[in-house]
C-alpha positions in Angstrom: 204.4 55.2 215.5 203.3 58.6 215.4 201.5 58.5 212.0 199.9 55.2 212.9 198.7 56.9 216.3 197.6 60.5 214.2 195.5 57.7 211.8 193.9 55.9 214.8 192.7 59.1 216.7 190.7 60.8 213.3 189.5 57.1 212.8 188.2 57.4 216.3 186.9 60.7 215.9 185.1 59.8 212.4 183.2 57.1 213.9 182.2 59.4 216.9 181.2 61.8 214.5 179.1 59.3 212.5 177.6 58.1 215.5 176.4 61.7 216.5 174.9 62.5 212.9 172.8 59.0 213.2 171.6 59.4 216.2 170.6 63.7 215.2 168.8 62.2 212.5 167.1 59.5 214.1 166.2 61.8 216.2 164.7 64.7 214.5 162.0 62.1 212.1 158.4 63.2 212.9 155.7 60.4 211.2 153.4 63.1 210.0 149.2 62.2 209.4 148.2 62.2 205.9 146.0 64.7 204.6 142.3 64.3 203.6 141.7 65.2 199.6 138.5 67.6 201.1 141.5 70.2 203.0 143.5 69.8 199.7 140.0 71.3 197.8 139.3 73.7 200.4 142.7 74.7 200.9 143.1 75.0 197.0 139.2 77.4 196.9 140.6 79.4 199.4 144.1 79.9 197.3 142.5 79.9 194.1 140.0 82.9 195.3 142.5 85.1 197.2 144.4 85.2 194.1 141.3 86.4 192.0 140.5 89.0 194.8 144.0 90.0 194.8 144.4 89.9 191.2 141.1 92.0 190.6 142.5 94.3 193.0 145.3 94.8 191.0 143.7 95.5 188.2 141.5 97.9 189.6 143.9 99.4 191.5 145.7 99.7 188.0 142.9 101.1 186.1 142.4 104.0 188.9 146.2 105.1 188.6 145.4 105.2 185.2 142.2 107.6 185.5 140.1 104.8 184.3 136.9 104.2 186.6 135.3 100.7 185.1 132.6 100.6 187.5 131.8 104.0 186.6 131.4 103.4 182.8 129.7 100.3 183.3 127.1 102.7 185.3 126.8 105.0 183.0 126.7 102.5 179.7 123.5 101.0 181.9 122.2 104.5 182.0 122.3 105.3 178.2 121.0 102.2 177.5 118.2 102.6 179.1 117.9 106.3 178.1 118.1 104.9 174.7 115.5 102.4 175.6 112.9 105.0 176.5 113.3 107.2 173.9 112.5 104.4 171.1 109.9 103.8 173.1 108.6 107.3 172.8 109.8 107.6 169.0 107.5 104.3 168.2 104.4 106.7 170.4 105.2 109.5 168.3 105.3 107.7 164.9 102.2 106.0 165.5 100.5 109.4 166.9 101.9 110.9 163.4 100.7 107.9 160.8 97.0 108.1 162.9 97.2 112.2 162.3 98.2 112.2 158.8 95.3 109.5 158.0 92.8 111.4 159.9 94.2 114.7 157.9 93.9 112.5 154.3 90.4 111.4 155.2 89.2 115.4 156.3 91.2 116.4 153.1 89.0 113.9 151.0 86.4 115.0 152.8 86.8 118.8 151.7 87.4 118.4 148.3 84.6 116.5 147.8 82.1 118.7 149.5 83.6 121.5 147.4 82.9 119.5 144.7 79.4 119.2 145.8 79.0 123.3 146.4 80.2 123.9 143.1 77.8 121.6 141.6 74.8 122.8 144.2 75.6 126.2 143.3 75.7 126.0 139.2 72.2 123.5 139.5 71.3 127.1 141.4 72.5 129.3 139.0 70.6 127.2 136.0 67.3 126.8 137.7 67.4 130.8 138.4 68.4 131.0 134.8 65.5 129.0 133.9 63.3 130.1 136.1 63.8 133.5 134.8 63.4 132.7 131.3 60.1 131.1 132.3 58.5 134.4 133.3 59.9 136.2 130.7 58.4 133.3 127.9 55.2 132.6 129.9 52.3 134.3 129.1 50.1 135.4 132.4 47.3 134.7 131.0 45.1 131.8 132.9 44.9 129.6 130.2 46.9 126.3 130.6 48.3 124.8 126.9 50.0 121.7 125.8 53.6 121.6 125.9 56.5 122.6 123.8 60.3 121.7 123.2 62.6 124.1 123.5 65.8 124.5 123.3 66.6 121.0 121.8 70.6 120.6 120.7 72.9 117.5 120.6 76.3 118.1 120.9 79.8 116.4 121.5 79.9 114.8 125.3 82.9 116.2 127.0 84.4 112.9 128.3 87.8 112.1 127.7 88.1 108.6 125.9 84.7 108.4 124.6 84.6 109.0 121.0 81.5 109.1 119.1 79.7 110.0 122.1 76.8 112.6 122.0 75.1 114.4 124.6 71.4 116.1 124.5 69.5 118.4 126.1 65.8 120.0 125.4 63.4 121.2 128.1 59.6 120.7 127.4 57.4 123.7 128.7 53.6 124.4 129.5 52.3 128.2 129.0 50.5 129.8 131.2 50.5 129.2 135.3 49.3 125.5 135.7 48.5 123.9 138.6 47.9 120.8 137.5 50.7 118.0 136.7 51.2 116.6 133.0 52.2 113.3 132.7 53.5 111.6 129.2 56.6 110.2 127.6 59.4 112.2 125.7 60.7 109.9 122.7 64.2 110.9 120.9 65.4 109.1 117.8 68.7 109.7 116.3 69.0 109.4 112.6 72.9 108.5 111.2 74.6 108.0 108.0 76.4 104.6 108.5 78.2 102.9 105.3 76.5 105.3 102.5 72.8 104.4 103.8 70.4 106.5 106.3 69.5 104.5 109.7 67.7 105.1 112.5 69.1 104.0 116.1 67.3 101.2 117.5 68.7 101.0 120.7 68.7 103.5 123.3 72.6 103.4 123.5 72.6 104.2 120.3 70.0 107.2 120.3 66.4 106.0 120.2 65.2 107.0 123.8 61.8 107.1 125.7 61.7 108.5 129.3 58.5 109.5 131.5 57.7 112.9 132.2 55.7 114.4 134.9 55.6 118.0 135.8 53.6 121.4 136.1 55.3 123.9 133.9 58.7 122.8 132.6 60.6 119.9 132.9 64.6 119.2 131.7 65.8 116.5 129.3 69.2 115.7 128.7 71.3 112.6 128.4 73.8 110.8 126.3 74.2 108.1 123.8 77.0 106.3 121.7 76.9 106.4 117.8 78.0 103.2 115.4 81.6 103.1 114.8 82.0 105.3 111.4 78.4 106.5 111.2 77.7 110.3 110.8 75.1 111.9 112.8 72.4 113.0 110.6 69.9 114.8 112.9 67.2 113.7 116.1 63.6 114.0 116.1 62.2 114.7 120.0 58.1 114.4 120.6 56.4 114.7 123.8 53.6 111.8 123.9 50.1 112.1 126.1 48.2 109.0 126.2 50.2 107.7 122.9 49.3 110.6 120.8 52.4 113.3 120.0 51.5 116.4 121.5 54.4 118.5 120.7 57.6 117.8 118.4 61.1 119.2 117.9 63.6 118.3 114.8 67.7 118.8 115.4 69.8 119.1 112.7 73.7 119.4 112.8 
């Protein structure tokens, strides 16, 4: 009977036991109210932010142990940027400043050179009037006696421009002795006389040499000018006359 009596007792206390733990467990369930989805959001915001502030933190704090300052460079990348900013901006003044000097300097340059040009030519006209001038003395008579004019100095020679061949230029200057004071007017005429395919021609053209200009002066007067022979004609002489009223008053044969 003893084992029967040791079974019954720890069968006793087993249900006891069981009772106990039911009525714990019954005890201790709380019916808890469910929770809105708006807290979940907020709740997960307010996680999802403390961990970026946190993690930034971090990461800061990490780059300052490491003797990196971000904010610092960031700073300072704004400032050379701009710096860089201002000085295109004062390159692209300066540039534009430069181009308008260096025009203005071509155009004064121009400028120069072609009132050198001018001076030069100024001061040789100058030179040959003077020349002329005196010449004129020196060949006038100072008499008071006024006479028809004469040619002088008539020639015909090569022009000097480059890529003109068969080009001629002439010259002759017409004078009146004495002092006058009154003004002859007339007509200088110049034909050119060529050898052109065996046979002797006369221009007929006044490109080609046979020229008439007006003259009006007191005592001398310049003629000079240029003309174009044929293609494979020879130039055989010029005759120049100084007409009054028609009539030839004074005459003047070149030959080569």
């Amino acid at each position: 009977m003893p084992i029967k009596s040791f079974f019954a007792r720890r069968a006793a206390r087993r249900g006891l036991f069981h009772r106990r733990t039911k009525t714990q467990l019954t005890s201790r369930v709380v019916i808890s109210k469910p929770v809105s989805w708006q807290s979940r959001l907020l709740w997960g915001g307010l996680i999802a932010v403390v961990a970026a502030v946190g993690g930034a933190g971090l990461f800061i704090a990490g780059q300052s142990s490491a003797g990196y300052d971000s904010f610092g460079a960031a700073r300072r990348i704004a400032e050379l940027e701009r710096e860089n900013a201002d000085l295109r901006g004062h390159n692209g003044e300066l540039s534009a400043t430069l181009n308008t000097a260096t025009t203005q300097l071509s155009i004064e340059k121009g400028a120069h050179q072609s009132m050198e040009a001018q001076i030069l030519k100024l001061e040789e006209e100058r030179n040959r009037l003077s020349r002329d001038l005196a010449l004129f003395d020196n060949l006038f008579p100072s008499t008071g006696d006024d006479g028809q004019p004469t040619i002088r100095g008539f020639r015909i020679e090569p022009a000097s421009a480059a890529g003109s061949p068969g080009a001629w230029r002439y010259r002759l200057l017409i004078m009146r002795p004495g002092k006058s004071q009154d003004t002859f007017v007339g007509d200088i005429q110049l034909q050119v006389r060529y050898r052109l395919d065996g046979q002797d021609r006369l221009a007929q053209t006044p490109e080609a040499g046979k020229i008439s200009e007006h003259l009006e002066f007191q005592r001398y007067q310049r003629v000079e000018g240029q003309f174009q022979a044929p293609a494979g004609a020879k130039l055989l002489g010029a005759v120049a006359r100084v007409m009054e009223n028609g009539r030839p008053v004074a005459e003047s044969i070149y030959r080569p």
